[in-house]
Structures are given as structure tokens and as C-alpha cells.
C-alpha positions, 0 to 999 in steps of 0.5 A, spaced: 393 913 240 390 906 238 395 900 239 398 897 233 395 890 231 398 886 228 395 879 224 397 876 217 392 876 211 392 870 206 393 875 200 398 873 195 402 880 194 408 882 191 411 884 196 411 885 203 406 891 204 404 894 212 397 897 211 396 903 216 389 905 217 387 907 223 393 905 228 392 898 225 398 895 222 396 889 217 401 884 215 401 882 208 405 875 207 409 875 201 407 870 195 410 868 188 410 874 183 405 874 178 408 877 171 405 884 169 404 886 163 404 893 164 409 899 163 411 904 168 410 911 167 411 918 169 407 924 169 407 931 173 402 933 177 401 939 181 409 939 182 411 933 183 413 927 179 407 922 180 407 914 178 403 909 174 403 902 171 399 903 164 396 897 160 394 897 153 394 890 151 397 889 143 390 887 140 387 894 141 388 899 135 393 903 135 388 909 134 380 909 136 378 911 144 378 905 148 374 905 156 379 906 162 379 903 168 383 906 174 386 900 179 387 903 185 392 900 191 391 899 199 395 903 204 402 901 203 401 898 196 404 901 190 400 899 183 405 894 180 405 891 186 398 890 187 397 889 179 402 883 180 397 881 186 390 881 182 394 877 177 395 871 182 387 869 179 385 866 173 380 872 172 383 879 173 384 885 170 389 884 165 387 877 162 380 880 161 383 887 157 385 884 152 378 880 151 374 887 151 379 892 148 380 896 155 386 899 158 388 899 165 392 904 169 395 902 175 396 909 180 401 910 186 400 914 191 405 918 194 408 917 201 405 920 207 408 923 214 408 915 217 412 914 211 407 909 209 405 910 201 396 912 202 392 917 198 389 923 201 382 921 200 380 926 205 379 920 211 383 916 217 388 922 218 393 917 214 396 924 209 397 931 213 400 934 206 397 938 201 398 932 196 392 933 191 390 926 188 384 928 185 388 932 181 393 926 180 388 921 177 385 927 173 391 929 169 393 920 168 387 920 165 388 926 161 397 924 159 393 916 157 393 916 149 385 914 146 381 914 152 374 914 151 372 920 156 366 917 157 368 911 159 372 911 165 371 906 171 374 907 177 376 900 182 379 901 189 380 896 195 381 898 203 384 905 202 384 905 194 376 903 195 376 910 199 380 914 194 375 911 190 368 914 194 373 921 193 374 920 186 366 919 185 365 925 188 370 930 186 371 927 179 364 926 177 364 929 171 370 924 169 368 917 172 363 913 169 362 908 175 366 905 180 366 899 185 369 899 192 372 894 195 372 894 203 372 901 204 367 907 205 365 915 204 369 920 207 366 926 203 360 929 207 359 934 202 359 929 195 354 931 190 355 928 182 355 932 177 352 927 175 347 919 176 353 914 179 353 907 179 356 905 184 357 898 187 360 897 194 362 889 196 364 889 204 364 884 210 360 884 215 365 883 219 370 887 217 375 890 223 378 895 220 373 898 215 367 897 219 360 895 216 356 897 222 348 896 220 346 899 226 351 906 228 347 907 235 349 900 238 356 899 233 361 895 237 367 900 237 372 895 235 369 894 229 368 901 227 373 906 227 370 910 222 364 916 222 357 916 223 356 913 217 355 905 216 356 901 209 348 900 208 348 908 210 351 910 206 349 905 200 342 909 202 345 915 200 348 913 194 340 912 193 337 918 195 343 922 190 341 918 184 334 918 185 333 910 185 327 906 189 328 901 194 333 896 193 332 888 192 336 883 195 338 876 193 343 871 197 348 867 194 353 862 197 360 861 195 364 856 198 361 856 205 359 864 205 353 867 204 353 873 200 347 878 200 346 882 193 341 888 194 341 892 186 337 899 186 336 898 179 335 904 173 335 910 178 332 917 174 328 911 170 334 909 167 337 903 166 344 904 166 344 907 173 343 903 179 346 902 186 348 895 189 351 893 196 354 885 196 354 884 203 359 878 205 356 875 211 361 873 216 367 875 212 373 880 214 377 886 211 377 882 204 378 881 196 374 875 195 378 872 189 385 874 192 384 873 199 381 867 203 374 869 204 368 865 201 372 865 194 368 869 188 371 871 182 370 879 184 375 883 179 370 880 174 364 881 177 366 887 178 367 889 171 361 886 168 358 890 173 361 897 171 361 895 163 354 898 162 353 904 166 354 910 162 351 914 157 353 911 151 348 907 148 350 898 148 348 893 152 346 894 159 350 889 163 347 888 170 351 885 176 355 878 174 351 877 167 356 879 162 363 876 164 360 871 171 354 869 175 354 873 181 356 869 186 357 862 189 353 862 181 
């Protein structure tokens, strides 16, 4: 068994969260609560009660399908906590709903043999029950009133970012796009039912997700995970969406170079594509809320996956609708 490691992270939670990923423990230090605006709810799935935060901002009609994005929670989190948390930054997720007439549901997982809250996201050997969270996020989608059923976009940090690669891949017929943040596929057997545009944004020295360019010579403290490095597996999500070779360009924000390679219109289609953000010299991090060469990621992020689907409109590529990319 690992050793527990124990190391504070500059993340204005809502509360006190213990992350246990891989026998690591990482204390999140408590900071002032930020307002959320959304509403709890209840659904039941599979058997048993299930819990999620809603928000549906008061200028959004009564009547009419809107675009649903799914904000999912690190291991120890819940989906008000970690809501409150995002809100901590000028730019979120609840401040830009209302501007571009989405909802947004916050999920929580269930709690796991450790007693910690994780989704069972076929990884890290964190949930050893039968707990089916794809099924979970699929009857959320189907008990939220109006949503667009083309569009539903998926975000995940750490843990959450792996429920967001098992989503992508068991959910495909249901997902639009999604990013992942600090995380990392554990499905060896994913097949979209469709083209997935999919952004993955990872330190390079991450700790506890490792990034890992070079699998054969990977330094083991830095990658506990499979056979698969970031890049690797950014080159799968190539290969299953038929996209050429990717093109790169740096930013600098605050000290820290960040290396965009986009694959752009995979299939020939434009809304299709595949992007890796490597952040050169930073840690298992959100970059608007942690300290970590600061950009504004829940925008990006947004911008990035507003135009990735079928339905006709304006194609958005990464930072240009709501940003620049970053350091821009």
C-alpha cells in the first residue's frame, strides 16, 4: 500500500475536502464561501437517492431547450462545494450562464469503501461497489426540464475529469463535448458512438495525475496511473475522431508557458476537434482557482465546447468567443 502524503493546495474550497486518489491525500485549505445560486435536487437512480445542485438562471424562458453543462466534483468534493469554489473567480460558470442562456448541474458522487465521496469512473481503485454513475448523469439529464439534447457538455477536474473521459466514453450518444482538467482515461475499450471534441488541460508536473511524455523512462512518482501518457491519450482521441496531426502554439500567463496543440475539423468537420493545453512546470491544478500561472479556465473551457456540436451556428475555436487563450 502507497504512503499517505499529505500537502496543502492554494484552492479556495467551501469546505475542507480530503482527495484520495492513489493512497494520496490532499488537503484542500478552507477559504470564504462564495454564494451559489443554484437549487438542490433529488432524483433516484438505480435504487438509490442521487443529489445534484441545478441552475437555471431566472433570464432563461420558462419554455424552450437550453444547453446543459455538467460540472463534475474531485474526489472528497460535493457539487455545491466545488460550485461555491469555482464561484471564487470573476469568470465562472454561474456568472456566464445567464449571459449565454445555459443551465448548469452540479452532481454528487456517492461515498465509497474509504468513506470518501469518488465516482466510479472505472479507475484508481477508489469505488469497489456496483454504483452506476453513467446511469446517474443519464437520468440527471433526463429529470432537468428543457434541455437541448444536443447539447450537453461535460467539465470534470481530477477525479470528476476521469468521470468525464467515462461519460464521453459510455455516454457518447448523449455528450456534445467535454473538457478535462487534471485527469485522464481509464476506459481501454472507448468507442463514441460518435466524433467527440474533447480538450484535455494537464500539468506537466503533475503528482498525482501524471502527464508523463515518455511512458518507458516515466519516473514512477510522478505517474501512477496505466500505460497511457496525456499525450497518448490526446493521440487516441485523434486517431477516434479521424483528426490530422495537431498544431501547437505557446502562451504565457503569469509566469507559466502553456503549449496549445488544437487538431482541428476531424472527419472534415469543423466543429470536431481535439486539443491538449499542457502547462509547462505546473501541478495537479485548476488554473483560475488554484495558484498555478493563472488563466481564466472555466471560460476557456466554455468557449472552447459552445460550438462543438451538430446543430448549425457559429464555430467557436479555443478562447475566441468569451477570452484569448492563455496568457492572451
Amino acid at each position: 500500500m502507497q504512503p499517505t502524503v499529505t500537502r496543502p493546495i492554494r484552492l479556495i474550497a467551501f469546505v475542507t475536502l480530503a482527495l484520495l486518489v492513489w493512497g494520496i491525500t490532499v488537503t484542500v485549505s478552507p477559504a470564504k464561501a462564495a454564494a451559489i445560486p443554484s437549487t438542490s435536487k433529488t432524483l433516484t437512480s438505480g435504487g438509490t437517492a442521487r443529489h445534484y445542485q441545478l441552475y437555471r438562471p431566472s433570464t432563461i424562458a420558462a419554455t424552450g431547450a437550453r444547453p446543459l453543462l455538467i460540472v463534475l466534483h474531485p474526489a472528497g468534493g460535493t457539487g455545491a462545494g466545488f460550485e461555491s469554489s469555482l464561484n471564487n473567480t470573476a469568470q465562472n460558470f454561474d456568472s456566464l450562464a445567464p449571459k449565454m442562456g445555459f443551465q448548469v448541474a452540479y452532481p454528487d458522487s456517492l461515498t465509497n469503501f474509504t468513506g470518501t465521496r469518488a465516482w466510479h469512473a472505472g479507475c484508481c481503485d477508489i469505488t469497489s461497489d456496483n454504483t452506476d454513475d453513467v446511469q446517474f448523469i443519464s437520468d440527471m439529464i433526463d429529470a432537468i426540464p428543457n434541455v437541448d439534447k444536443n447539447r450537453v457538455y461535460v467539465f470534470g477536474f481530477s477525479a470528476g475529469a476521469y468521470m468525464a473521459y467515462r461519460l464521453a466514453c459510455d455516454l457518447s450518444s448523449r455528450i456534445a463535448a467535454f473538457v478535462s482538467v487534471a485527469g485522464t482515461e481509464a476506459d481501454t475499450t472507448c468507442v463514441p458512438t460518435h466524433p467527440m471534441s474533447m480538450m484535455e488541460i494537464h500539468g506537466d508536473q503533475d503528482a498525482y495525475d501524471g502527464y508523463c511524455t515518455n511512458t518507458a523512462t516515466c519516473n514512477p512518482a510522478m505517474y501512477r496511473q496505466w500505460d497511457r501518457s496525456v499525450p497518448e491519450i490526446n493521440r487516441r482521441w485523434r486517431v477516434r475522431d479521424q483528426c490530422g496531426a495537431p498544431t501547437s502554439k505557446d502562451y504565457v500567463s503569469k509566469g507559466v508557458t502553456r503549449t496549445v496543440s488544437t487538431s482541428a475539423s476531424c472527419q472534415g468537420n469543423p466543429n470536431w476537434n481535439v486539443v491538449l493545453v499542457t502547462g509547462h512546470g505546473t501541478g495537479h491544478c485548476l488554473p483560475d482557482v488554484n495558484s498555478c500561472g493563472n488563466f481564466a479556465a472555466q471560460p476557456y473551457a466554455l468557449s472552447y465546447m459552445w460550438g462543438k456540436t451538430n446543430q448549425a451556428g457559429t464555430v467557436v475555436d479555443p478562447g475566441s468567443n468569451l477570452l484569448p487563450p492563455p496568457g492572451g
